[in-house]
Backbone of each chain as ProteinMPNN parsed JSONL, in Angstrom:
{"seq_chain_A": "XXXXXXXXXXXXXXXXXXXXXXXXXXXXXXXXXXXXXXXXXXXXXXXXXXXXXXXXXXXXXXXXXXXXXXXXXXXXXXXXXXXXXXXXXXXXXXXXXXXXXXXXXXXXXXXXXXXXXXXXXXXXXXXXXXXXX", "coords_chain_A": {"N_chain_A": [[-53.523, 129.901, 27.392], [-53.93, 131.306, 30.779], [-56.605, 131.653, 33.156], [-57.2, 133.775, 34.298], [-55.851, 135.704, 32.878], [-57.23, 135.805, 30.623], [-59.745, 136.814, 31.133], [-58.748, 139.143, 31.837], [-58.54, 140.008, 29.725], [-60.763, 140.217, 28.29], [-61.828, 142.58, 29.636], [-60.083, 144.375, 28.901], [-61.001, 144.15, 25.81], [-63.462, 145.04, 26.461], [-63.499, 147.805, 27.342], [-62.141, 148.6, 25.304], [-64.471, 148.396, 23.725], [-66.573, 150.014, 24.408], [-64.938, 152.431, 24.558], [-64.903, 153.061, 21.278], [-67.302, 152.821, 20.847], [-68.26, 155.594, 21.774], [-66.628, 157.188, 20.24], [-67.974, 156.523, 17.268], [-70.172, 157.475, 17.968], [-69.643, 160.311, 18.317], [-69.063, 160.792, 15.716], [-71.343, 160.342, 14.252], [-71.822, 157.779, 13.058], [-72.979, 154.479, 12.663], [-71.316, 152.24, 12.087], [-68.106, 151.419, 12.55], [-68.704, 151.295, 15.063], [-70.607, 148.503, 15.203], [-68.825, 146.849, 13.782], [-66.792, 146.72, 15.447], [-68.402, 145.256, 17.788], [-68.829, 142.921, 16.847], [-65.782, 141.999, 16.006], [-65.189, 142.05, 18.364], [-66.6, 140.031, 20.144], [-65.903, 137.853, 18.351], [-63.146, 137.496, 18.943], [-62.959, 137.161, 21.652], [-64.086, 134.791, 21.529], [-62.464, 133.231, 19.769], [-59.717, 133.268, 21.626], [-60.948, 131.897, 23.935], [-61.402, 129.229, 23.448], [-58.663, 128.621, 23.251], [-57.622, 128.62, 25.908], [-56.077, 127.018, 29.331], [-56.897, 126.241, 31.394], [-59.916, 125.162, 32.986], [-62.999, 127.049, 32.45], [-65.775, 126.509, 32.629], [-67.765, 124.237, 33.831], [-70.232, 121.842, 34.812], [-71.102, 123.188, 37.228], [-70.977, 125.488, 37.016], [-72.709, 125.721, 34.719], [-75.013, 125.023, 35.266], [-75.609, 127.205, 37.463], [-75.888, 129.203, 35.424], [-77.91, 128.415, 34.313], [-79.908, 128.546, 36.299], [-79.831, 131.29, 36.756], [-80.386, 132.554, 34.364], [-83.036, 131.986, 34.229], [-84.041, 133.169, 36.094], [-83.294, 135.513, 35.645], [-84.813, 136.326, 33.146], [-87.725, 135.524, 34.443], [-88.087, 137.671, 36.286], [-87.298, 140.029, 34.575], [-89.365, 139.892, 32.821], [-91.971, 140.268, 34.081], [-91.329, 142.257, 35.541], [-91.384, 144.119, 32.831], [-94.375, 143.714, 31.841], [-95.483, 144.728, 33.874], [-94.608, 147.032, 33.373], [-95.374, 147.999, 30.748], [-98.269, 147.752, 31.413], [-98.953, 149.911, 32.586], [-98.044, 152.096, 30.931], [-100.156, 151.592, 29.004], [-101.992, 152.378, 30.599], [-101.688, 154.96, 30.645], [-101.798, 156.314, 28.61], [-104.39, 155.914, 27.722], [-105.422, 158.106, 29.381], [-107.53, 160.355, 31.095], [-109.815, 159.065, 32.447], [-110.727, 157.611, 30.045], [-110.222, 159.486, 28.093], [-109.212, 160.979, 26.215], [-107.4, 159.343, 24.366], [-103.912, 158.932, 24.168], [-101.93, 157.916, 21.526], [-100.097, 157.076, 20.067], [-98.319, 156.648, 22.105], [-99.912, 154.663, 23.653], [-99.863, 152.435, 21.42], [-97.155, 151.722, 21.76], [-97.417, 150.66, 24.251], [-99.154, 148.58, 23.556], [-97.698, 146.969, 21.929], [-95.375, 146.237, 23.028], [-97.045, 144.539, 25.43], [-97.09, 142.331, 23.076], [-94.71, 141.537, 22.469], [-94.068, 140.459, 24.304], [-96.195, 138.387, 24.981], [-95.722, 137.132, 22.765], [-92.722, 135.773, 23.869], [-93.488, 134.378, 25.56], [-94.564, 132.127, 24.089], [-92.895, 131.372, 22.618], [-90.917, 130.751, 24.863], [-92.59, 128.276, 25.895], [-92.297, 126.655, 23.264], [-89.836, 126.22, 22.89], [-89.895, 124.78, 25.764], [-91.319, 122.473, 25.246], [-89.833, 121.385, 23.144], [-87.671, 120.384, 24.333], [-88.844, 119.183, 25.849], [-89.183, 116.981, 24.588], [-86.96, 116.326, 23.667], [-85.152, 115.272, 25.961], [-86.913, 113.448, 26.744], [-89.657, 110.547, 26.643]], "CA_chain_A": [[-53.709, 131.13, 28.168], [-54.435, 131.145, 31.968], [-57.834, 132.15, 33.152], [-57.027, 135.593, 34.997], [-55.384, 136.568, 31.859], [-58.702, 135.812, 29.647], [-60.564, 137.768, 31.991], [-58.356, 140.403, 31.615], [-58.46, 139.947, 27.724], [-62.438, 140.237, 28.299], [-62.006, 143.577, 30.246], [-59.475, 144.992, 27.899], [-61.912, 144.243, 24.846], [-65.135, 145.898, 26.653], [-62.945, 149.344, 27.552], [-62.121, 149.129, 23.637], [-65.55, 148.688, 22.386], [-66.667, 151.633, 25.202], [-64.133, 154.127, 23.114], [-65.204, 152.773, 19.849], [-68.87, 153.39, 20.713], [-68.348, 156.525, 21.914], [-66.306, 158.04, 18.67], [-68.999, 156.398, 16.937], [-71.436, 158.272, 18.204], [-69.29, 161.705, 18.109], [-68.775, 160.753, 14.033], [-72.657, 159.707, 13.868], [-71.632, 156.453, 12.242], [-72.598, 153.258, 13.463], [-70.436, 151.312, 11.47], [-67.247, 151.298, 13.506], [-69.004, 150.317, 16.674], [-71.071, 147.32, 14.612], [-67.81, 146.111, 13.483], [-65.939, 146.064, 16.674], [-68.65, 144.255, 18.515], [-68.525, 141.449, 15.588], [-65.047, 141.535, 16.231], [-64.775, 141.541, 19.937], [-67.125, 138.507, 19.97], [-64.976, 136.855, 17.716], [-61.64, 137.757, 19.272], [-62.592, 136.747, 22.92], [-64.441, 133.28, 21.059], [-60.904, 132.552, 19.799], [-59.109, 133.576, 23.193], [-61.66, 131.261, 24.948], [-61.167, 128.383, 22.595], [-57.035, 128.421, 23.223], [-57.397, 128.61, 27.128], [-55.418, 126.038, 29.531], [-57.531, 126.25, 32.154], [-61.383, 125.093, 32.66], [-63.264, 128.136, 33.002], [-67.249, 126.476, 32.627], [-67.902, 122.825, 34.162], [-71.412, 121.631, 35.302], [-71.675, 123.46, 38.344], [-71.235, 126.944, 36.305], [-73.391, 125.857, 33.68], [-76.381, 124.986, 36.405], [-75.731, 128.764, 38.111], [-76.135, 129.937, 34.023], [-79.337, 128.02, 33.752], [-80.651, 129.564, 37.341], [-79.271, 133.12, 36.575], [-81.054, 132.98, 33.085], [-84.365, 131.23, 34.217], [-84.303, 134.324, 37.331], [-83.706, 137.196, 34.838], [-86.523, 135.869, 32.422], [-89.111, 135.824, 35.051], [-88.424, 138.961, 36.724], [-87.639, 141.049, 33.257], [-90.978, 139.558, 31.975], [-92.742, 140.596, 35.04], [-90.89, 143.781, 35.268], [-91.476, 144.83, 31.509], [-95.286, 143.236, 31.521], [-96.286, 145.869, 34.778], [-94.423, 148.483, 32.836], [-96.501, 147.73, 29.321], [-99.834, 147.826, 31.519], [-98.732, 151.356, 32.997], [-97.748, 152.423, 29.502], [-101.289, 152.021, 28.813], [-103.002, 153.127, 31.741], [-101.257, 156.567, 30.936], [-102.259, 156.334, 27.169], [-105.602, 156.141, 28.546], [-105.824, 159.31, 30.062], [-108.01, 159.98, 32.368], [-111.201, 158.283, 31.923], [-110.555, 157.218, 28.63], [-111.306, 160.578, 27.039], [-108.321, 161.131, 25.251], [-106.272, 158.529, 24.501], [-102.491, 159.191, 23.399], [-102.324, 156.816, 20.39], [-98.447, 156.484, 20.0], [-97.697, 155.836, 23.346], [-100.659, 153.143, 23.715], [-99.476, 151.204, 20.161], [-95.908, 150.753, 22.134], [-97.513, 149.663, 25.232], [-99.422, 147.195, 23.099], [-96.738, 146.477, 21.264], [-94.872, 145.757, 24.328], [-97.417, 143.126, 25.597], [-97.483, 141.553, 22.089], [-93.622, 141.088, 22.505], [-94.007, 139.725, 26.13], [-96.649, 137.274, 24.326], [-93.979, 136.115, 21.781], [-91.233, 135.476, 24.806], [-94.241, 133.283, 26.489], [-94.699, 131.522, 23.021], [-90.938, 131.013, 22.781], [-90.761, 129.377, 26.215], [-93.445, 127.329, 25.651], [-92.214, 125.783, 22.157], [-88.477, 125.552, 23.611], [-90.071, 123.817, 26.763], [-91.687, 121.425, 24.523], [-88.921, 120.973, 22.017], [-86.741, 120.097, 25.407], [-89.165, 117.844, 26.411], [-89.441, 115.719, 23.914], [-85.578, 115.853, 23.446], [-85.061, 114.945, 27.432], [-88.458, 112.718, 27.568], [-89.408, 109.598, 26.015]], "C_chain_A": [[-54.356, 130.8, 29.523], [-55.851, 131.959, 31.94], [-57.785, 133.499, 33.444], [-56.651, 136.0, 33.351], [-56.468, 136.48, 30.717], [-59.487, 136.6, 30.394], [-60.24, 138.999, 31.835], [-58.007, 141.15, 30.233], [-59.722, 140.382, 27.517], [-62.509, 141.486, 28.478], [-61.446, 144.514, 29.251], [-60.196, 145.197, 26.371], [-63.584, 145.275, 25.365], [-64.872, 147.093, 26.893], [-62.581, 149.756, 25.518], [-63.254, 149.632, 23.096], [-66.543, 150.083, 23.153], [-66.079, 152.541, 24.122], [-64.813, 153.689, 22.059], [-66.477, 153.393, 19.833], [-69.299, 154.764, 20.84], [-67.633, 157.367, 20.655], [-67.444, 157.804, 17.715], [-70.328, 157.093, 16.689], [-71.328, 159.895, 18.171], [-69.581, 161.714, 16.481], [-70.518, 160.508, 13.241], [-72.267, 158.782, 12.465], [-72.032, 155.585, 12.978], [-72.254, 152.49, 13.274], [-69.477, 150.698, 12.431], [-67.773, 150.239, 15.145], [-69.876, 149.102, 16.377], [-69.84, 146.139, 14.248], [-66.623, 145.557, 14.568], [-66.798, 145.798, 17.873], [-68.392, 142.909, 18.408], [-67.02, 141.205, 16.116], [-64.297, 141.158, 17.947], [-64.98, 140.323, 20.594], [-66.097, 137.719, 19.544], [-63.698, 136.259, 18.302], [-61.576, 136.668, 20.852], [-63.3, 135.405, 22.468], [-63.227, 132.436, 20.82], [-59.866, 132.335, 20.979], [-59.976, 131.935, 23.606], [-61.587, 129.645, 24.355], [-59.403, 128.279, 23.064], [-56.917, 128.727, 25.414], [-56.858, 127.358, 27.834], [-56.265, 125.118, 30.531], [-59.292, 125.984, 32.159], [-62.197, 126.658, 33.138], [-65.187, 127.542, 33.257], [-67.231, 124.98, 32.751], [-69.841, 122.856, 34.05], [-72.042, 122.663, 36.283], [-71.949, 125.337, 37.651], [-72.802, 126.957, 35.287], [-75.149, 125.656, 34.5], [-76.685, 126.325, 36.992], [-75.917, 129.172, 36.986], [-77.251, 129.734, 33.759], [-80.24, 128.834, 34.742], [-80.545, 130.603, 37.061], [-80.569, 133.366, 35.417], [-82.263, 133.359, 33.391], [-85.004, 132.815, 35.524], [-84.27, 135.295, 36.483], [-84.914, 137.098, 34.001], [-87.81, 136.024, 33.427], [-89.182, 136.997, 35.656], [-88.093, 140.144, 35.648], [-89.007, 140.969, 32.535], [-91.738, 140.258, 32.48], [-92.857, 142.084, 34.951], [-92.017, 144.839, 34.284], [-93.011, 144.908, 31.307], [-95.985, 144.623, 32.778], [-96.047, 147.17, 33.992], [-95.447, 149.151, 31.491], [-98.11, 148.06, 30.001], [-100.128, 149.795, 32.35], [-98.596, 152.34, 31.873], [-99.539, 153.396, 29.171], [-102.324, 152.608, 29.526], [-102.631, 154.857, 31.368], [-101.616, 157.232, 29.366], [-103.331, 156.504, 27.252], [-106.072, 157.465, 28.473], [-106.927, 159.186, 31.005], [-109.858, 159.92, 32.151], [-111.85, 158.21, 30.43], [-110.817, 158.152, 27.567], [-109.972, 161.093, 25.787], [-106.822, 160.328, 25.47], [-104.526, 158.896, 23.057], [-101.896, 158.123, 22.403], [-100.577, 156.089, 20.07], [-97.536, 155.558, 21.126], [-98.631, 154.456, 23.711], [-100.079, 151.87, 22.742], [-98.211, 150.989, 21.035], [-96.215, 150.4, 23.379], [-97.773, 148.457, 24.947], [-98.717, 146.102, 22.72], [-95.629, 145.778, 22.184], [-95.079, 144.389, 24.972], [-96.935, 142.042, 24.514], [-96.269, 141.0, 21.732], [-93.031, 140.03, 23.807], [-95.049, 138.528, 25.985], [-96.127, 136.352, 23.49], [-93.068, 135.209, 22.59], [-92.366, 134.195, 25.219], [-94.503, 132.157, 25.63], [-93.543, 130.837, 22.689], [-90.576, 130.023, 23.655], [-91.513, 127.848, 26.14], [-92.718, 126.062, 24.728], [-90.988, 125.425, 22.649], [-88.93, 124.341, 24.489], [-90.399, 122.364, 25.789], [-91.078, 120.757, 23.662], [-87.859, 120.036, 23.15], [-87.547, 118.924, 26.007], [-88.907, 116.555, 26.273], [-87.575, 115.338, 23.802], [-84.864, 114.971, 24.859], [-85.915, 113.818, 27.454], [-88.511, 111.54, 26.953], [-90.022, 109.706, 25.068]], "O_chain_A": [[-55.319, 130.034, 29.489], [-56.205, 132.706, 31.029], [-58.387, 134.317, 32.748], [-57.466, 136.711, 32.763], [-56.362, 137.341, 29.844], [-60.06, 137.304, 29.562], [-61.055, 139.913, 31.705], [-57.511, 142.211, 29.853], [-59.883, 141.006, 26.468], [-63.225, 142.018, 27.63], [-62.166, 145.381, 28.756], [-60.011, 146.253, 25.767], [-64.408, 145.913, 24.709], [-65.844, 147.835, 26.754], [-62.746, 150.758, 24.823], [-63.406, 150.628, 22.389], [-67.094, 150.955, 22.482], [-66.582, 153.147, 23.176], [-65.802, 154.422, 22.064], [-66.8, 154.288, 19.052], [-70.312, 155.218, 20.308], [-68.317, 158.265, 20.163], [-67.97, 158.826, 17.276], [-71.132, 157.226, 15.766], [-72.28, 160.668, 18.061], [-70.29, 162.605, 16.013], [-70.779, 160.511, 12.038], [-72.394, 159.047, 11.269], [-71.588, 155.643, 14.125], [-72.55, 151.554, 14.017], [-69.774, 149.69, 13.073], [-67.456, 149.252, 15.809], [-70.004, 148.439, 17.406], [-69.92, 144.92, 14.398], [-65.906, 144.556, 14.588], [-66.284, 145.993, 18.974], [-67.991, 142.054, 19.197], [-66.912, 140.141, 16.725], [-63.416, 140.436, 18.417], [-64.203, 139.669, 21.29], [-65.463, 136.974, 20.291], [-63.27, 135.106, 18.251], [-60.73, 135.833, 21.172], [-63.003, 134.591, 23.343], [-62.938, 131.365, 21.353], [-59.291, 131.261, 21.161], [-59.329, 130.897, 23.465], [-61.816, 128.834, 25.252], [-59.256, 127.059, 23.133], [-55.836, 129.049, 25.906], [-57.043, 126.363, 27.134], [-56.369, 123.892, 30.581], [-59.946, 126.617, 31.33], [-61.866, 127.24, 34.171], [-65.849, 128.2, 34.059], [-66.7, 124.372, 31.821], [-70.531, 123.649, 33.41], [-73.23, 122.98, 36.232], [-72.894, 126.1, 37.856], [-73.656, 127.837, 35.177], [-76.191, 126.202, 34.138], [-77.863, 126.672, 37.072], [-76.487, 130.216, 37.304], [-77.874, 130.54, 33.067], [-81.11, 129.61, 34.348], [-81.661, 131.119, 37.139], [-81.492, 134.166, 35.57], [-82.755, 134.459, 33.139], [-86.152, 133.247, 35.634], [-85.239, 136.054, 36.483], [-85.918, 137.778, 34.211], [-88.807, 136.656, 33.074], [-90.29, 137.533, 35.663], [-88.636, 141.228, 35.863], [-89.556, 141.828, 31.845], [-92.383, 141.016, 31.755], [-93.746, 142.852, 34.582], [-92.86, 145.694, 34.556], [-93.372, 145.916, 30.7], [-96.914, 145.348, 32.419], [-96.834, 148.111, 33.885], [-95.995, 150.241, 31.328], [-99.014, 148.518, 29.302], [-101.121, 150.505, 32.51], [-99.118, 153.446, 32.015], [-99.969, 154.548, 29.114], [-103.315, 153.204, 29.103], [-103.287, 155.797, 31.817], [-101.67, 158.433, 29.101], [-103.591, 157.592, 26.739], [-106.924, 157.897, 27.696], [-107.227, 158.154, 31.605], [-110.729, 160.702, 31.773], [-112.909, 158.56, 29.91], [-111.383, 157.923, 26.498], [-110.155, 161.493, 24.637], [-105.808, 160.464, 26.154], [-104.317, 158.999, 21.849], [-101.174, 157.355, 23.039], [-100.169, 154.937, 19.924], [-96.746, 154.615, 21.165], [-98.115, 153.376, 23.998], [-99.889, 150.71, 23.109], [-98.059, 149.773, 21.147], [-95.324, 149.729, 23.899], [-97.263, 147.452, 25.442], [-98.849, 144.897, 22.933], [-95.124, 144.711, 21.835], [-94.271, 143.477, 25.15], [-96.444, 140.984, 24.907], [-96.277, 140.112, 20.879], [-92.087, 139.279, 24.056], [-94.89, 137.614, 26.794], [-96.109, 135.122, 23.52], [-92.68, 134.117, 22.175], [-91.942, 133.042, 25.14], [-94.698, 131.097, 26.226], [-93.494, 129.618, 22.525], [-90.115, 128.899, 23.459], [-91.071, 126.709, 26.291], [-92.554, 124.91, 25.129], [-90.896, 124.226, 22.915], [-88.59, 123.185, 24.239], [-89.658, 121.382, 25.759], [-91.496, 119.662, 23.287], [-87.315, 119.022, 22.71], [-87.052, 117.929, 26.537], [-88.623, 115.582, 26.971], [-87.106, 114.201, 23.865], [-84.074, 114.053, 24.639], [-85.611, 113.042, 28.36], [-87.4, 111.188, 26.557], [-89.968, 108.84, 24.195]]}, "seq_chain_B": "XXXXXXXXXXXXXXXXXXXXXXXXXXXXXXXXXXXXXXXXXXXXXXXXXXXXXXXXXXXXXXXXXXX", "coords_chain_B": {"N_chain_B": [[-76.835, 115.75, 50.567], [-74.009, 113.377, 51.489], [-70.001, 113.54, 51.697], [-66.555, 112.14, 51.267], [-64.763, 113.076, 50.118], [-62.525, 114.666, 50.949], [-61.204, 113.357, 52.263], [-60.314, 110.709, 50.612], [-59.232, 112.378, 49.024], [-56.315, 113.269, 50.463], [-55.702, 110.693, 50.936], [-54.629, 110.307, 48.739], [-52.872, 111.838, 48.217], [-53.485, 114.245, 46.937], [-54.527, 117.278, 45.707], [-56.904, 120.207, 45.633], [-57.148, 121.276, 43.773], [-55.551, 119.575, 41.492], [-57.343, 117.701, 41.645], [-59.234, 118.655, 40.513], [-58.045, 119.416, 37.916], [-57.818, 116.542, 37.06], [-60.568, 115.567, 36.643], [-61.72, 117.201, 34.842], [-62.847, 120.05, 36.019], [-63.934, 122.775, 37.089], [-61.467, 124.569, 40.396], [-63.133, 125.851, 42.01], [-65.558, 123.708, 41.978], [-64.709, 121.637, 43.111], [-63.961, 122.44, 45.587], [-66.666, 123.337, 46.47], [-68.573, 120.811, 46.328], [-67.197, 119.421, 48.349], [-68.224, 121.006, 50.365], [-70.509, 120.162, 50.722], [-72.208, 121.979, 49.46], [-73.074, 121.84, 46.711], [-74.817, 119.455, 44.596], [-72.306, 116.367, 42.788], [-72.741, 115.652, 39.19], [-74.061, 112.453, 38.079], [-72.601, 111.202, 36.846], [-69.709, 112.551, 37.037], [-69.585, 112.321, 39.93], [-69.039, 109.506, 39.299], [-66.862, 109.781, 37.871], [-65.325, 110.82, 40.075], [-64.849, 108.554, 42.204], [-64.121, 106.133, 40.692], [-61.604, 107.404, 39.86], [-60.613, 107.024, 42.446], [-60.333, 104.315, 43.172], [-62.771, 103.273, 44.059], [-66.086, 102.016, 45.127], [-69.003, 104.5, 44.092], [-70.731, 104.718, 46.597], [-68.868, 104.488, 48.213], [-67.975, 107.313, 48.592], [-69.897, 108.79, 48.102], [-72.585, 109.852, 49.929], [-75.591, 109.335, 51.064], [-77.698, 111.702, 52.759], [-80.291, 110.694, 54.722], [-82.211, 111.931, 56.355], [-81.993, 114.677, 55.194], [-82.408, 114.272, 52.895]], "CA_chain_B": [[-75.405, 114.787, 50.303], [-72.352, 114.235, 52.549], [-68.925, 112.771, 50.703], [-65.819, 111.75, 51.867], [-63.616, 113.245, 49.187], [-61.464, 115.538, 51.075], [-60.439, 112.063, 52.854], [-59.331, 110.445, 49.532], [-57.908, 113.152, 48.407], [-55.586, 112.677, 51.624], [-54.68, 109.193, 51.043], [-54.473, 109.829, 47.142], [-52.433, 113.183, 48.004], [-54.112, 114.947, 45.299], [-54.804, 119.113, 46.078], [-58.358, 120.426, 45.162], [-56.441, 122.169, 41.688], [-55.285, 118.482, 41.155], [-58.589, 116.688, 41.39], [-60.522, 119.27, 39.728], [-57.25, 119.558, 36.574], [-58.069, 115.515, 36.518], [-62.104, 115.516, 36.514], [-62.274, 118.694, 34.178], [-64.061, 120.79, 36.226], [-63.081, 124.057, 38.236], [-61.386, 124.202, 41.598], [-64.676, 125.867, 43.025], [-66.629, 123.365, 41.992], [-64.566, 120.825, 44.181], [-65.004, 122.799, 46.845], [-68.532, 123.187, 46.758], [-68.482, 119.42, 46.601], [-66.601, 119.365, 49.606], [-68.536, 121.756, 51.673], [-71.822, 119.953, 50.71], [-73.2, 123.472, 48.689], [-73.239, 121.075, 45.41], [-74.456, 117.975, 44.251], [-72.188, 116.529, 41.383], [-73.818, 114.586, 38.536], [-73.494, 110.979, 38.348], [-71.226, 111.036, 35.731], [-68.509, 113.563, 37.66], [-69.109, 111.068, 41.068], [-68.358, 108.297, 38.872], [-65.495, 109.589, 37.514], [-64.684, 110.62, 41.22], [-65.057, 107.209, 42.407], [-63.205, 105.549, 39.793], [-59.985, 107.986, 39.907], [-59.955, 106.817, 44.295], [-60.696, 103.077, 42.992], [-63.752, 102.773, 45.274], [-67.318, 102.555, 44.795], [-69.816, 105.781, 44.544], [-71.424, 105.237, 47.642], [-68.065, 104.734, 49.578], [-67.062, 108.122, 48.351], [-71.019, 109.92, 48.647], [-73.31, 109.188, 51.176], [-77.182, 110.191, 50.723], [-78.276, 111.754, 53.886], [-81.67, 110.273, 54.61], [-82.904, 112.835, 56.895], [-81.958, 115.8, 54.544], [-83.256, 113.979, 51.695]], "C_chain_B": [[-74.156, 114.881, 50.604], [-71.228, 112.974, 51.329], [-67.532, 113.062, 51.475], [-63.987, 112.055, 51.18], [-62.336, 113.624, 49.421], [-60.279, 114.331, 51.908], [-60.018, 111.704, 51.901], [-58.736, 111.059, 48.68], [-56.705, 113.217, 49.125], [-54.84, 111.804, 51.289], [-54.52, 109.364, 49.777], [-53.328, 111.292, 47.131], [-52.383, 114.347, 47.02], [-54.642, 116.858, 46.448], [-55.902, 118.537, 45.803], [-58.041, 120.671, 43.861], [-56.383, 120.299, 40.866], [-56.239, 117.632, 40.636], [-59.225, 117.193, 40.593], [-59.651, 119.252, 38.217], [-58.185, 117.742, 36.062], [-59.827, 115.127, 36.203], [-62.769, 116.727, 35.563], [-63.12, 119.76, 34.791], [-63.273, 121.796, 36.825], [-62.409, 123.55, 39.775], [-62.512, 124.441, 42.493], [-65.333, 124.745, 43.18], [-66.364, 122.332, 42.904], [-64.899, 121.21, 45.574], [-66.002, 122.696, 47.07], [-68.956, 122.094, 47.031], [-68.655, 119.142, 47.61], [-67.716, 119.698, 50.795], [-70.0, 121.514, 51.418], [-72.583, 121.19, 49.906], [-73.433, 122.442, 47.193], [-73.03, 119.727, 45.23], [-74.0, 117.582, 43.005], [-73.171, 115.632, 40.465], [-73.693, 113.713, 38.36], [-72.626, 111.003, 37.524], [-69.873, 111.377, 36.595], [-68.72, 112.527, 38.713], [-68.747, 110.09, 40.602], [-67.382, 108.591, 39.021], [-64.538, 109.843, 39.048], [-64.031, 109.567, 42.151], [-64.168, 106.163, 41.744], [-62.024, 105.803, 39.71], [-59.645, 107.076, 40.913], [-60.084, 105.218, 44.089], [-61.812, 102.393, 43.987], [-65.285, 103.124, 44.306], [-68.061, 103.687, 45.062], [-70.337, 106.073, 46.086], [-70.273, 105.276, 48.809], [-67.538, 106.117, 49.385], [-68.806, 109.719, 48.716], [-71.634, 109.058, 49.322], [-75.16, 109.542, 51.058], [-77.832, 110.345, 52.337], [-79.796, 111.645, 53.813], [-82.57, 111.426, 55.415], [-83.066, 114.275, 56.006], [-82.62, 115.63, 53.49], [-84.895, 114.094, 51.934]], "O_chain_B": [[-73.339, 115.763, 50.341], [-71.548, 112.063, 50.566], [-67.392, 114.053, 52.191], [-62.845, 111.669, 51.43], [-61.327, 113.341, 48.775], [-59.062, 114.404, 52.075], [-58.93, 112.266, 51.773], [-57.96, 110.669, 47.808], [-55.756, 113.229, 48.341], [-53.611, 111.86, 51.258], [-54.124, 108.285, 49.336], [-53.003, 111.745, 46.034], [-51.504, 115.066, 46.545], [-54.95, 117.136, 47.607], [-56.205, 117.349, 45.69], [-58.705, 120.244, 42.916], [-57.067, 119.949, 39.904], [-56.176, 116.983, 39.592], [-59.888, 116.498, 39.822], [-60.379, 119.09, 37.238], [-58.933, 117.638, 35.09], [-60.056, 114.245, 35.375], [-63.946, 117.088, 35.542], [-64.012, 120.311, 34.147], [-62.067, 121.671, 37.041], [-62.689, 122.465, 40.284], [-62.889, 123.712, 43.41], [-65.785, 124.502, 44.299], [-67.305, 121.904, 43.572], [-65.655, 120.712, 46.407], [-66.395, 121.917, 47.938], [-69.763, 122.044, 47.959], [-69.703, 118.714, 48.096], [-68.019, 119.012, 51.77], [-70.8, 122.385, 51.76], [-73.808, 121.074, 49.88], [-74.528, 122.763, 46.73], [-72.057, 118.996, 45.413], [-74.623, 117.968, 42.016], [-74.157, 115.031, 40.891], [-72.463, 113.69, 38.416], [-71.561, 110.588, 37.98], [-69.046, 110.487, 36.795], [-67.959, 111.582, 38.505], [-67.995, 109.448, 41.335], [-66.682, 108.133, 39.924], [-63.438, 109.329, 39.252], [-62.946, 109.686, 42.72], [-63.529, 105.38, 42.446], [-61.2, 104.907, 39.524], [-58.688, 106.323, 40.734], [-59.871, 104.695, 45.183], [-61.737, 101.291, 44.531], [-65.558, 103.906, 43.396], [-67.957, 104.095, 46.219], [-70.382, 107.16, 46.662], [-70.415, 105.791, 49.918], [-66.508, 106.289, 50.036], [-68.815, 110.848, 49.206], [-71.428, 107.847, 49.404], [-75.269, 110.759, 50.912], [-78.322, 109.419, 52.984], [-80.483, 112.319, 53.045], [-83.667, 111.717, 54.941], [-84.106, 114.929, 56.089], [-83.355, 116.497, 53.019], [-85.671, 113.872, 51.005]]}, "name": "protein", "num_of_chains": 2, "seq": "XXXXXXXXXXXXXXXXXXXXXXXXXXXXXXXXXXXXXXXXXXXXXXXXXXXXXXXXXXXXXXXXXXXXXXXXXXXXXXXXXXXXXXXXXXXXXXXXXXXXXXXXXXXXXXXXXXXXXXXXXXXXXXXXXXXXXXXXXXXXXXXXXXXXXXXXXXXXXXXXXXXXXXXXXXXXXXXXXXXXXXXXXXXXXXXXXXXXXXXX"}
C-alpha cells in the first residue's frame, strides 16, 4: 500500500470511530465505541505493517522524541498551575471554608503529576543504564 | 554540517526518491540532509558513503566555525 493511501485509511478509520462514538453515546452503551477503538488500532497496525513505502526513518523518530519531550513539559506545567488553582479555590477565601471535593481532586491532581515525575525519573535511569556503561 | 550529496547523487544519477528508496529512509529526510536542516546518524552517512564508494568525510564536511 502507498503512503497517501494509508493516510487516507487513517482518516477513513477516525470519521468511523467519530460515528461509532457518537451512536454510542445516543444508545448509552460504551461497548460499541470500546470495540471499535480496539479494532481501529488493530486495523491501521495491520495496514501499517503491509505498506511499500517508508513512512518513519530516524529523522521522524527524533521530531517524535522532541514533540513528546515538548508536550510532557508543557502539559505537566500546564496541569501542575491548574492543580495549584484547583486548590487555591478549594480554599476559599481565607481558608474559612474549604470545598473538600474539589480540593481532594486538586490534590489528587498533584499526586498524579508526582507519579509522571517518578515515571520520568525511573525511565531516565532505566535508559541510562541501558545507553551508559 | 555541510555535505556534498546532491553532487553524488549527480554523478551516481540517483533522484532524492531513489537515494532515500535505497538508504530506507523518507524522501524528506534527504532533503533535509541536503539543505543542511539535519544531521544523519553515522550509520545512515555510512551507508551514504558506501552506496557513492567514497569515504564519509568526502561526502560530509564538519563545519568548524558552526560547530
Amino acid at each position: 500500500m502507498k503512503r497517501n493511501y494509508f493516510y487516507l485509511f487513517v482518516a477513513a478509520v477516525a470519521f468511523i470511530e467519530v460515528v461509532i462514538f457518537s451512536v454510542s453515546v445516543d444508545i448509552v452503551d460504551p461497548l460499541p465505541s470500546v470495540l471499535a477503538i480496539i479494532l481501529g488500532i488493530l486495523g491501521i497496525y495491520f495496514v501499517r505493517m503491509h505498506l511499500d513505502e517508508v513512512i518513519e526513518d530516524e529523522r521522524t523518530q527524533k521530531i517524535t522524541e522532541i514533540t513528546a519531550l515538548r508536550t510532557l513539559q508543557i502539559s505537566w506545567v500546564g496541569l501542575f498551575l491548574f492543580a495549584l488553582w484547583i486548590i487555591i479555590e478549594a480554599l476559599g477565601e481565607e481558608f474559612r471554608h474549604f470545598n473538600r471535593p474539589l480540593g481532594i481532586f486538586g490534590f489528587r491532581l498533584l499526586a498524579i503529576l508526582a507519579g509522571i515525575i517518578v515515571l520520568y525519573v525511573a525511565l531516565s535511569i532505566y535508559y541510562n543504564k541501558k545507553y551508559g556503561v | 554540517m555541510k555535505n556534498k550529496i546532491k553532487v553524488y547523487r549527480a554523478m551516481h544519477d540517483l533522484s532524492q526518491e531513489a537515494l532515500a528508496q535505497k538508504m530506507g529512509v523518507t524522501r524528506q529526510t534527504i532533503l533535509a540532509i541536503e539543505h543542511g536542516k539535519y544531521d544523519p546518524s553515522l550509520i545512515l552517512a555510512a551507508k551514504i558513503a558506501k552506496l557513492f564508494n567514497v569515504r564519509i568525510d568526502d561526502v560530509f564536511l564538519l563545519d568548524t566555525l558552526e560547530e
